[in-house]
C-alpha positions, -999 to +999 in steps of 0.1 A: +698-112+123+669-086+116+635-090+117+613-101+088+590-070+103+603-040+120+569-026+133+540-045+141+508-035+152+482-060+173+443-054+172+425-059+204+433-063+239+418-096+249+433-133+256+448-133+218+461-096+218+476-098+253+492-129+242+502-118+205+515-086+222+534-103+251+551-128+228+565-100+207+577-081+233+598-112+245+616-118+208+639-082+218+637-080+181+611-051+171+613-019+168+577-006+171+551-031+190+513-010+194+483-024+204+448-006+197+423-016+218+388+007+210+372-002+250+388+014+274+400-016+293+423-045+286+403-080+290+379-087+257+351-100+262+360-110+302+348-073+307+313-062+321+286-041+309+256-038+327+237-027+303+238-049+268+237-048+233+202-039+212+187-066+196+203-067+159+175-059+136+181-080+100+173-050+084+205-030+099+243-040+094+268-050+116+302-036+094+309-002+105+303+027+084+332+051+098+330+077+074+365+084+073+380+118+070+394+130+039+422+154+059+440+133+086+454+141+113+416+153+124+399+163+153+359+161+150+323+153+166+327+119+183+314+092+163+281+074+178+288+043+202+295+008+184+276-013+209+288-043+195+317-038+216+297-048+248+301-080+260+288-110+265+290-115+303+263-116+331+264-116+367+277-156+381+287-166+344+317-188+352+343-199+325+332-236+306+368-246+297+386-262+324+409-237+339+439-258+342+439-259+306+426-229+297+455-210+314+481-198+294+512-224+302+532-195+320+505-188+341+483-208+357+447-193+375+441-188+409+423-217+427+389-195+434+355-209+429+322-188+426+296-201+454+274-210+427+297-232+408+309-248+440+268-258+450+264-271+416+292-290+405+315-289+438+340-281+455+376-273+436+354-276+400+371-269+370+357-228+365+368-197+372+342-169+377+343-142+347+363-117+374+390-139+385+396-140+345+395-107+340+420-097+369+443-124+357+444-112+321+448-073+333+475-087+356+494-103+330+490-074+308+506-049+334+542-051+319+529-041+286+509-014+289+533+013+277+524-003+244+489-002+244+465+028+229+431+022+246+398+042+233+411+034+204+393+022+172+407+007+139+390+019+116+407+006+087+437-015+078+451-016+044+480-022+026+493-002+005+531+003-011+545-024+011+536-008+040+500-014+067+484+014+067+458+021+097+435+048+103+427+050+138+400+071+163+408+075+192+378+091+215+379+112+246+399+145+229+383+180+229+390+213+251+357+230+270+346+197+283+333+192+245+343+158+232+359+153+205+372+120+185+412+122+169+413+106+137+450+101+126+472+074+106+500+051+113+522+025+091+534-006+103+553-036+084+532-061+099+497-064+117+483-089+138+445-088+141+433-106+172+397-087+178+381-118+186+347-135+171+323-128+197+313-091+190+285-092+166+254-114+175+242-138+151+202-140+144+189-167+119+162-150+093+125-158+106+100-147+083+084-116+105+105-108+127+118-078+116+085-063+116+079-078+151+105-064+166+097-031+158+065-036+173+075-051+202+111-049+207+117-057+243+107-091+234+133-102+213+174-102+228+203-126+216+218-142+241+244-118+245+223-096+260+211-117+292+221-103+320+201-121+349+175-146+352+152-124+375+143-110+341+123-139+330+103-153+360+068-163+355+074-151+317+060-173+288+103-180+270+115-195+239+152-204+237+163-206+206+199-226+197+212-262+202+248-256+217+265-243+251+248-213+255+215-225+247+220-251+276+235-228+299+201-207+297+183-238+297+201-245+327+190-212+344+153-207+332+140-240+330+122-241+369+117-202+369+094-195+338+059-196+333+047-233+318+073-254+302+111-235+286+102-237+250+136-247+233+134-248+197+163-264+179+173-269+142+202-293+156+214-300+188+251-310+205+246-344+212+273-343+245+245-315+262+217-338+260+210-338+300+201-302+296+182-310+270+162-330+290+158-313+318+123-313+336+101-289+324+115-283+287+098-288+259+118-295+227+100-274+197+110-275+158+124-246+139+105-212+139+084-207+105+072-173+111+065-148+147+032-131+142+026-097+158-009-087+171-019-058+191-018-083+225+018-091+223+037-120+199+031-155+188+056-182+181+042-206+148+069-236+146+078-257+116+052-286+124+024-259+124+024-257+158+010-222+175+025-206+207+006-174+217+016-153+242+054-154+240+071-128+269+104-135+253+121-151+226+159-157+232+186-164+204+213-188+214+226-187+179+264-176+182+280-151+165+294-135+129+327-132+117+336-092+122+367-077+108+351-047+089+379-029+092+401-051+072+406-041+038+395-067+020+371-078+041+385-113+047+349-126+062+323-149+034+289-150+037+286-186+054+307-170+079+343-183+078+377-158+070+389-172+037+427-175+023+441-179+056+463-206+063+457-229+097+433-195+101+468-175+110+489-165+080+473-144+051+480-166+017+502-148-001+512-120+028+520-133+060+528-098+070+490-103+080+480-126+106+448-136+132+454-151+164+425-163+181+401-172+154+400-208+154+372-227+177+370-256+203+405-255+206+412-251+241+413-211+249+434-191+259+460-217+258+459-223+219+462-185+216+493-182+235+511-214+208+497-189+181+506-158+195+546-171+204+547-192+167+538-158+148+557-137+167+590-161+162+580-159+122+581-124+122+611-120+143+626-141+117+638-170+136+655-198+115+629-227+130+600-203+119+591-209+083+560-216+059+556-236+030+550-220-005+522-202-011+506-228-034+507-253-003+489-230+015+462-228-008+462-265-008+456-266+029+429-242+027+413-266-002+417-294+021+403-280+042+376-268+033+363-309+023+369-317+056+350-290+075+333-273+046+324-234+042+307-225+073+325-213+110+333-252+114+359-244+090+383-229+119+373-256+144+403-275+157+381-299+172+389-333+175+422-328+157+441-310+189+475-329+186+480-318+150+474-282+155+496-279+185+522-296+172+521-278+140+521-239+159+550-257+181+570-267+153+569-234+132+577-216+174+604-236+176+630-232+205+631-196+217+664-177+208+694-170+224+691-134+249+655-134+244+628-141+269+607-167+252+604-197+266+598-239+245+561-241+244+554-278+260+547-299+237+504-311+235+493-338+260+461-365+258+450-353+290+446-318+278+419-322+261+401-344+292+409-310+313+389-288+288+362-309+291+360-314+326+331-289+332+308-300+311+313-329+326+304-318+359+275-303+343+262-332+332+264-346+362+244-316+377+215-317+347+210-349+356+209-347+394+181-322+389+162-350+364+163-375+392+151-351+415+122-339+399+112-377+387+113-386+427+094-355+431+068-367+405+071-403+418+055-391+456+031-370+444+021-392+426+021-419+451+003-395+478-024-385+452-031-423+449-035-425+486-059-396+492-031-376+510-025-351+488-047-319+490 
């Protein structure tokens, strides 16, 4: 039986592209299977870079603006960096979904512990430090290189007569040491975009900021640009954000910065209230307005209140939706990719599909039930099939009253049985003289696993509360008695 798709491409070269790419591979079905990966590394956002993003001014955009040539195939000037493509990670960031769990099912992690995990929340704890991710994704990647164009940059995917058009850059060209970017085009029947939603920093609007920022920029980062916490002792920091990063820097700044960690918060996630309430924290509003003056910045909340002197102000605010290259550009202003259904299958075309969009749904191991249920659909498998187009849209409908419009749209969150079943049913049993494998079917217990850090966590946030209030309690007590100095 042939393939619904001949040739398929896969975007990016993390968790979801190594998965999308290695369940293709094991259908024997294809003809063509490329993935474009534009860093130079396989990995996502498990990668390094010492040096971070720039702070994402309001007033500049995050969609590319490529500039494509008119003439392709093309050699020319190389195109200036996207920085968005640096990542995330700092030095001792350990992963915060439990590993047993978070492993693809093929492949479980390596029992290794950072020495900072293991004095916080013990011995044999439920993370993995970001480079025992990394090596484990590049080592389950190895097989599949051969496929893979790295330094290589989508620059536009569209459709047109039937066929996926991409125009691609790839950099490092050029004779005479001069460098040189190669633009060219390739065609594929089917492409699967797994480029991942944690590229482009999201920063709320604050009425001067901008302005600010331009004055003094070095106080202002997202928190995708920490990188250590030496870089904020004895300064004067607001965290902004109410969710896991916010409580992870919380976590790490609270004793080390001058007076109390200002957090300000619009909401909060109730389950991380022990960080919350860790000693010297002190919960602000929303920020109405940073003033600039010639002395530095100032911090005026929603209640009126005035902080002067702010050293840093750090956005734990999460991320946009990024698939510029996509043509049309799936992503809606409150943030969400419309008109896909159970965030895989373009309504209408399933020729286009993302894997790894949705979120709190247990990575990487809800990309690897995605990856294997699309590829099995495009291999054409008699298990894999979807309902009518107008169902779709139904779903999607549905949907969107449960979750509503924003990100929470793709949030699989609390409804993990339904979704897993769901990508194993449309998988279905691998075929005969392939090398898939049945995708075990969703366990209770799962769920428990993924959560086990920030269970541990808690635990630790609130060893250090105890510790500080019996710290408070005898100085108090030896002030009393004269015998404090």
């Amino acid at each position: 039986m042939a393939p619904r798709f001949q040739s398929v491409a896969v975007i990016g070269a993390g968790p979801s592209g190594i998965s999308a790419v290695k369940a293709l591979q094991e259908e024997k079905i294809f003809q063509t299977i490329r993935l474009f990966e534009r860093r130079g590394h396989v990995g996502g956002t498990w990668q390094y870079d010492e040096i971070p993003d720039l702070f994402p001014s309001q007033e500049s955009s995050s969609e590319q603006d490529p500039k494509i040539p008119s003439r392709l195939p093309l050699l020319k000037s190389p195109s200036p960096e996207d920085v968005t493509s640096r990542t995330a990670i700092y030095e001792g960031l350990d992963s915060n979904v439990g590993a047993k769990v978070m492993a693809f099912t093929h492949t479980p992690f390596p029992d290794i512990n950072s020495a900072s995990s293991t004095r916080h929340l013990g011995r044999s704890n439920a993370t993995r430090p970001f480079r025992v991710v990394r090596k484990y994704l590049e080592d389950i990647f190895q097989d599949y290189l051969h496929l893979a164009s790295l330094n290589t940059t989508v620059e536009r995917a569209e459709k047109r007569d039937q066929k996926w058009i991409l125009t691609l850059r790839q950099s490092g060209h050029g004779d005479d040491g001069i460098p040189k970017d190669y633009w060219w085009e390739e065609q594929f029947d089917a492409v699967i975009v797994a480029s991942g939603h944690y590229s482009v920093p999201f920063v709320p609007f604050v009425p001067g900021l901008d302005a600010s920022f331009k004055r003094h920029p070095t106080v202002f980062e997202h928190s995708k640009a920490f990188r250590k916490a030496d870089d904020y002792v004895n300064k004067r920091v607001v965290v902004v954000g109410g969710s896991v990063s916010a409580a992870d820097l919380v976590a790490d700044l609270h004793a080390i910065v001058k007076g109390p960690l200002e957090l300000s918060q619009r909401g909060k996630n109730e389950a991380l209230q022990s960080a919350w309430d860790l000693p010297n924290v002190n919960i602000r509003p929303t920020i109405k307005e940073i003033q600039s003056t010639e002395k530095g910045i100032n911090v005026v909340f929603s209640d009126n209140s005035l902080l002067e002197g702010v050293d840093k102000v750090l956005f734990a605010t999460g991320y946009k939706l990024s698939y510029p290259f996509l043509v049309p550009n799936p992503v809606t202003p409150n943030n969400r990719a419309a008109g896909f259904y159970q965030h895989i299958f373009k309504i209408g075309d399933p020729s286009l599909a993302l894997v790894g969009q949705v979120r709190a749904a247990i990575s990487f191991r809800v990309y690897e039930y995605q990856a294997v249920a699309v590829a099995r659909y495009f291999a054409g498998r008699n298990a894999a099939s979807l309902p009518t187009p107008q169902k779709q849209d139904l779903w999607e409908v549905q949907r969107l009253q449960y979750k509503g419009h924003t990100a929470l749209f793709h949030e699989v969150k609390p409804d993990f049985k339904e979704y897993f079943d769901f990508l194993r049913d449309l998988a279905g049993p691998p075929a005969p003289g392939t090398d898939g494998y049945t995708l075990p079917p969703w366990e209770d217990r799962w769920a428990e696993q993924g959560f086990e850090i920030l269970q541990q966590k808690d635990k630790y946030w609130k060893s250090l509360q105890r510790a500080a209030d019996g710290l408070g309690a005898v100085t108090a007590k030896l002030a009393a008695s004269g015998r404090l100095v």
